[in-house]
N, C-alpha and C positions, 0 to 999 in steps of 0.2 A: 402309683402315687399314694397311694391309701398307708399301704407301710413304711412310705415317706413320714406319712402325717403321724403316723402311728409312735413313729419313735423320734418325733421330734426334728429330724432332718431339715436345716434351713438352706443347706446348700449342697447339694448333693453330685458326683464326679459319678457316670455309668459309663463302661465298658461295654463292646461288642451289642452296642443298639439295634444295628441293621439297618440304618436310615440313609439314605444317599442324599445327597447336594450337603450344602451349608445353608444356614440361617438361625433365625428366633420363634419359635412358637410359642403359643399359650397349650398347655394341656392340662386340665384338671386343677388351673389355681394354679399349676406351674407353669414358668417360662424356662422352655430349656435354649439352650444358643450348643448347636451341635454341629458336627462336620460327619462325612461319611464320601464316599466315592460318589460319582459324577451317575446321574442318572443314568446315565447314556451309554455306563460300563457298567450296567449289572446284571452280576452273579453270584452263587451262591457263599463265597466269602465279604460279603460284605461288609463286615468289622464294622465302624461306627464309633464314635463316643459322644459326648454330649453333658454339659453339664448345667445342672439344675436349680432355681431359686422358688424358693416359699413367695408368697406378697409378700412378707416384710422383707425379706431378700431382695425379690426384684425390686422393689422402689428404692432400699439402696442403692441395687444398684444405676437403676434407670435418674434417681434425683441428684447422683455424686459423680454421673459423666465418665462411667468407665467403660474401657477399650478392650476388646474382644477379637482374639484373632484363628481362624480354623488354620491351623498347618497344614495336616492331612488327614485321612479318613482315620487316624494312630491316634490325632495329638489336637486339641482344640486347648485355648487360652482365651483370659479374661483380667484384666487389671481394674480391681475395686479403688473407692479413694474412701480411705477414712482419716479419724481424728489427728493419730498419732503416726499411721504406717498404715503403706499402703499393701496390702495381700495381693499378689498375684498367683491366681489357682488355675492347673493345671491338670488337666483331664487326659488319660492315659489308657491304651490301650497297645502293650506288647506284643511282637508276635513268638510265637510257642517257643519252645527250648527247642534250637537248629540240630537236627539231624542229617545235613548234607550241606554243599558249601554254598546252595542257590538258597537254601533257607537263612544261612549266616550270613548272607549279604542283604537280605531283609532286614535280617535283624541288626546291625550294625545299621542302617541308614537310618533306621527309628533311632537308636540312640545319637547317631550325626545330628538328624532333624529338631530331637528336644536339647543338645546341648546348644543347639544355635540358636533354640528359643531364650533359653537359660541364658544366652549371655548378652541378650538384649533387654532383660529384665536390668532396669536401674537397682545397682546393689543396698542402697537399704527399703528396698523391698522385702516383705515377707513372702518366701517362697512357699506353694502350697502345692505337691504333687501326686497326683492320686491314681490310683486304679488299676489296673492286672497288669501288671510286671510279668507275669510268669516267669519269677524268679525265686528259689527257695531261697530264704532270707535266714542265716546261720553261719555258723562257721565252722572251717573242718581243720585248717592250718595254719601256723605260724602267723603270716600275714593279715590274716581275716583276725588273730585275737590281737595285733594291733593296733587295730579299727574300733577297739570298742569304744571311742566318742562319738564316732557313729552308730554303731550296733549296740543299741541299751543290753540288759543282763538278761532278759527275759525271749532269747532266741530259746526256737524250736525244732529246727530243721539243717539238712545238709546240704550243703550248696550243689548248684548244677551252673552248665555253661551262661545260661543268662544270668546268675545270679553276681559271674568275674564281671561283668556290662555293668553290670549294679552300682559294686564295687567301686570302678572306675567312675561311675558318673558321681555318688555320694561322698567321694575320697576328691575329687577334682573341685565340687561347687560346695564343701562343707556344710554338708546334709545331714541329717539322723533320722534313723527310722520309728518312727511315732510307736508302731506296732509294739515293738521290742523294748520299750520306755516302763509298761506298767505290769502287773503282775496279775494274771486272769488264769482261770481257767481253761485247761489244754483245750477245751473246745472253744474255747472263747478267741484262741489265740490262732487258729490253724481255719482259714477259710476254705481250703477246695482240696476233696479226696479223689485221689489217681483213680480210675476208673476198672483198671488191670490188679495192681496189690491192695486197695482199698487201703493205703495207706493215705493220713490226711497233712497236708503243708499248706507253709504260708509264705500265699504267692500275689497276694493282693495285698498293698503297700500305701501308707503316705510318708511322703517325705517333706522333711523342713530343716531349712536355715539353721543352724545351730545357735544363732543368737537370741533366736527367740523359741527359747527349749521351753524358756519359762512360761507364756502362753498356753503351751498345752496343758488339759486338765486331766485327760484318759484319754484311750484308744481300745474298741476290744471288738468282735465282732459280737453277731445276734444271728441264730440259727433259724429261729420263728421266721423271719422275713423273707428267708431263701424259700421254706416250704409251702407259703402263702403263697407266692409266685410262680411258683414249678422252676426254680433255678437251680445250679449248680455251685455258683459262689454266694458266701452267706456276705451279709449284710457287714459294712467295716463302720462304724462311727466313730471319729473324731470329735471331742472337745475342745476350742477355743474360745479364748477372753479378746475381744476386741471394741475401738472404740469405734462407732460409725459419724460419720459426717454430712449426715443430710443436710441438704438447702433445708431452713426454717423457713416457714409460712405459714400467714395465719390463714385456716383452713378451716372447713365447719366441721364442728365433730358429727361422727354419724349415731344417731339418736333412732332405735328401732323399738316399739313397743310391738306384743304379737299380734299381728291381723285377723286371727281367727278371735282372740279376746275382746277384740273390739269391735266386731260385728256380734258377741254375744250379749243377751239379754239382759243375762242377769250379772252380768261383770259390769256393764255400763252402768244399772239400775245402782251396782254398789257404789262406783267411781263419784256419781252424781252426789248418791246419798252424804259422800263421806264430804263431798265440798262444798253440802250446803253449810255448817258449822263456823266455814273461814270468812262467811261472807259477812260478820261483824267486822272484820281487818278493811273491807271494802270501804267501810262509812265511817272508819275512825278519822275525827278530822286535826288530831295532835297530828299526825305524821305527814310525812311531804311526799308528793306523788312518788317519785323515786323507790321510796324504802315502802310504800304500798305497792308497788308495783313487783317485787323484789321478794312480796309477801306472797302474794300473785302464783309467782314463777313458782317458787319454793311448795309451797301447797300443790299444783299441779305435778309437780315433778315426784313428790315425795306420794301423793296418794294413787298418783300411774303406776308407778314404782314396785309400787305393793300390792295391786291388783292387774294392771295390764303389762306386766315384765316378762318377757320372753322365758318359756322356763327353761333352764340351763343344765339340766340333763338333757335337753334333747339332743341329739346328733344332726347339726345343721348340714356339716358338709360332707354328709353319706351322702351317695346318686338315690335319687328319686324310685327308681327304681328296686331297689336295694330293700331286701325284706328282712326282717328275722330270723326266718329259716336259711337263708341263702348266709348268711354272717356265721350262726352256727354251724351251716356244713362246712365252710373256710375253715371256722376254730377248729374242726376236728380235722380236715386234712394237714391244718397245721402241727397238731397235735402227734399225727399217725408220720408226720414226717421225720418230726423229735425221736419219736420211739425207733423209727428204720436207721434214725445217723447213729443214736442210741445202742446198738446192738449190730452196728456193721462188723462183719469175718464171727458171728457167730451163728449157730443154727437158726435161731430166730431171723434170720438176717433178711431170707426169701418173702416171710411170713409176712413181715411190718413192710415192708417192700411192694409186695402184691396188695395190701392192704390200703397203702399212702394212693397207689395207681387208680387202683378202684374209687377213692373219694375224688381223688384228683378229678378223674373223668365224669363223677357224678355231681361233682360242682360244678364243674364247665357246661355239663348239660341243662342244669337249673338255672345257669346263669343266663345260658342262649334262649331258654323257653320266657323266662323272666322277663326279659330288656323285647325280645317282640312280642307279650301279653302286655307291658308298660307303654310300649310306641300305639296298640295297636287303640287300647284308652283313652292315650292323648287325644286321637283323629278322631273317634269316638266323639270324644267332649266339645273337641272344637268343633264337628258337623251338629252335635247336638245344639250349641250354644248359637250357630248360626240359624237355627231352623227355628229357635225358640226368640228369634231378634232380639238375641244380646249380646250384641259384638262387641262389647266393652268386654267381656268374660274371653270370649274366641281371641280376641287378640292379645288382652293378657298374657295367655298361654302362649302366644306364639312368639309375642318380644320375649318369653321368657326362656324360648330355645335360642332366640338369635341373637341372646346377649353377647354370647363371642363376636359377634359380626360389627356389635356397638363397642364392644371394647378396642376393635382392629381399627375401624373409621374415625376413632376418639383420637387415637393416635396418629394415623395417618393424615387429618384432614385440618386437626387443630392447629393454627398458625397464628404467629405475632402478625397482626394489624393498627396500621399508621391513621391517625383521625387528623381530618383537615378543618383544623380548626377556621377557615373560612366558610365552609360549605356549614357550620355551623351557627355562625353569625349571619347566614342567610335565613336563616329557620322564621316563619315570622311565628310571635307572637301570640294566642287567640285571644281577644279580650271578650270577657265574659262581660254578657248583658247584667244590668242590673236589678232585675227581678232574680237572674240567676245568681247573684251575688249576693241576695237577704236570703237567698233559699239556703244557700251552703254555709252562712249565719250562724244560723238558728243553731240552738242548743241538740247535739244528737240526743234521738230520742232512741228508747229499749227496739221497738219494730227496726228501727235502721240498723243500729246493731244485728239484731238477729238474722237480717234480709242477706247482709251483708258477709258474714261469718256462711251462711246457707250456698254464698255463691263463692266463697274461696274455691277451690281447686284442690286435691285430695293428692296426696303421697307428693308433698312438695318440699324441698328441702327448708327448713326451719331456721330461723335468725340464731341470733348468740345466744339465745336463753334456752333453744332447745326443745322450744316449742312447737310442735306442728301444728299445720291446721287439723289434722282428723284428730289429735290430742284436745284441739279446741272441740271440735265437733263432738264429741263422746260425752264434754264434760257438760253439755245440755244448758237447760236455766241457767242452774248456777254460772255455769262459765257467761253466761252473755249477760245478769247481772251483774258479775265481776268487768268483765270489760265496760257496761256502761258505765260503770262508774268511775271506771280509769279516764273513759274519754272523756267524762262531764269533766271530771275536775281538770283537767288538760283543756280545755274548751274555757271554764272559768278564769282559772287561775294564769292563762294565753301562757305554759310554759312545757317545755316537752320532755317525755320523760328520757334520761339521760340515755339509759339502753338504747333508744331508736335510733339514735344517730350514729351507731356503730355498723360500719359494712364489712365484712368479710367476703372471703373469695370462697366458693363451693366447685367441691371438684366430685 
């Protein structure tokens, strides 16, 4: 997932996963929706595909109502819905080039299976088909240079028996091979080397619609990503322009300042410092609560802003676990893998080869000593924080492992409910005594304020200005004679400020 994130990938088509059943997971900020064979027939050919969404990916797709279908353990589908055209993407896994006639009767059912997909796809759909063809994508005769409106100028390779299958499917649903559209370097173009001649082809593919050739921006592969992972085929990305069609709604935006800066000393000491200056704007009595209030907002935002902002170098969504050193020894088995594809069928070839092995295995072992030194800290902390009675800490940490389990039941459990508007009009009532009616009177005083702001609730989602309460909290005096004085004149002047009356939905 990392070399997902790495190179941008919002939607991503894998081959040969090894995962059996169908369904949806969350992994790592991704949701994949995959197919693979039936638990209950596994062996060691497992095959698998599975295709992948970013968050802004999955809430497309999850807010636009798109339909997802597993064929077979070969071929999983998804129908996006956007602005202008709807993408229908296609996740693919061929089997090898047939060497006997029970192999080519595989291999022909996989292309039966996806043309039957293909022809249930509504035609102005945008076709999206991705992933190991194992087919060399070129041409050798006559025929094949007829095809070049499908076959762009930039082939590399000579065809094999899967590649006539190819042929036949991009020649029948008027298709073009993305790969062969743009002009890269041979290594950039040539994903997977034969393992016997160390000769390199390209056999991993997307294909598209030819109406919408225009769409694409590039296509090339990335070698870094294969040697990060210990794989065989390198990294394919695709470029597309599309418009999306999300349900609008108005939703809270999520407003994070850093929690370590505001439990510090001397960052609050400054926050405070910096707003005691605005608090002439508090008692200016030209202006209307409104555009005081507005004064308010703006001063808090802008001087949080500047002292408690999250700093944006950091790497938020590295694993916890994940050190310096373990990052650097990745960059350099990435590094030692460039150098081995770098110098393949030459002398050097064993060297950079035994080389990439050795880091290869010396990251996997850092990484396994690493992730149980990280688990074994966690239990640590959490027995420590129990024993020290502060279970607010111990459980922190522990909703903070089983956020996955809160994001599943958020889903699962969330439902449209019906309000009976009688069982409403039965509500009575309280009427307040009237001592307790002069009490709540009375002009708020500074103590109530500050009593009051003392008992809010901490890490609560914040109205439309953005405000939170621990944002309130931090900003000390100041901040709670800035609020009285909103309240007072709200209290005078019996008018309210125009912001409070706005609700939003928080999700």
């Amino acid at each position: 997932m990392k070399q997902l994130q790495k190179y941008r990938i919002q939607i991503a088509a894998l081959s040969e996963t090894c995962m059996y059943d169908s369904g949806v997971k969350l992994i790592n900020d991704f949701t994949w929706i995959f197919s693979g064979l039936p638990s209950i027939n596994k062996n060691r050919n497992a095959h698998g595909v599975a295709i992948c969404f970013d968050k802004t990916a999955a809430k497309l797709r999850k807010d636009s109502g798109s339909e997802w279908e597993t064929v077979s353990e070969r071929i999983v589908k998804i129908r996006l819905k956007c602005l202008f055209i709807n993408p229908t993407i296609i996740s693919i896994y061929s089997p090898v080039n047939p060497i006997n006639n029970q192999m080519n009767d595989g291999s022909q059912k996989f292309y039966n299976d996806l043309q039957d997909v293909i022809n249930r796809i509504p035609t102005e759909d945008m076709y999206i088909i991705m992933g190991d063809f194992n087919a060399r994508v070129g041409w050798n005769n006559q025929q094949q240079q007829n095809l070049s409106n499908s076959i762009g100028p930039y082939k590399v390779d000579i065809t094999n028996e899967n590649e006539e299958k190819l042929i036949d499917l991009y020649t029948i649903n008027n298709l073009i091979v993305t790969n062969t559209l743009f002009e890269h370097k041979l290594v950039h173009q040539t994903s997977w080397m034969h393992p016997g001649n160390k000769q390199w082809h390209m056999i991993d593919c997307t294909l598209v619609n030819k109406k919408f050739r225009s769409s694409i921006e590039d296509c090339r592969m990335y070698r870094k990503a294969a040697g990060a992972i210990g794989i065989d085929h390198h990294l394919m990305r695709m470029k597309i322009k599309l418009h999306s069609r999300s349900r609008r709604t108005l939703v809270q935006k999520k407003v994070v300042y850093d929690p370590i800066k505001m439990k510090n000393d001397n960052a609050l000491k400054q926050f405070q410092k910096d707003l005691i200056p605005t608090f002439s704007d508090a008692t200016d009595k030209t202006i209307s609560i409104d555009e005081k209030y507005d004064r308010f907002v703006e001063h808090m935002k802008t001087n949080a802003e500047k002292i408690l902002k999250i700093d944006k170098n950091r790497n938020h969504k590295r694993k916890e676990w994940l050190t310096d050193e373990i990052l650097e020894m990745v960059e350099k088995k990435v590094t030692a893998f460039v150098n081995w594809q770098n110098h393949g069928g030459t002398k050097l070839e064993i060297e950079y080869a035994n080389k990439y092995k050795r880091l290869r295995k010396l990251a996997k072992t850092k990484i396994e000593k690493r992730q149980e030194e990280y688990w074994d800290e966690i239990c640590e902390e959490i027995e420590s924080s129990v024993k020290l009675n502060d279970p607010t800490n111990a459980f922190n940490i522990i909703r903070r492992l089983s956020e996955r389990w809160r994001e599943f039941f958020d889903d699962l459990l969330n439902v449209s409910t019906a309000v009976d508007l009688q069982l409403i009009d039965q509500i009575k009532i309280k009427i307040i005594e009237k001592n307790e009616e002069e009490r709540q009177n009375i002009q708020p005083t500074i103590s109530e304020v500050r009593k009051a702001l003392n008992q809010m609730k901490s890490r609560k989602a914040p109205g439309n200005d953005e405000i939170t309460a621990d944002l309130l909290k931090a900003g000390g005096e100041p901040v709670i004679k800035w609020l009285h004085e909103n309240f007072s004149d709200v209290w005078k002047q019996e008018e309210m400020v125009e912001e409070w009356n706005l609700a939003i939905l928080t999700k």
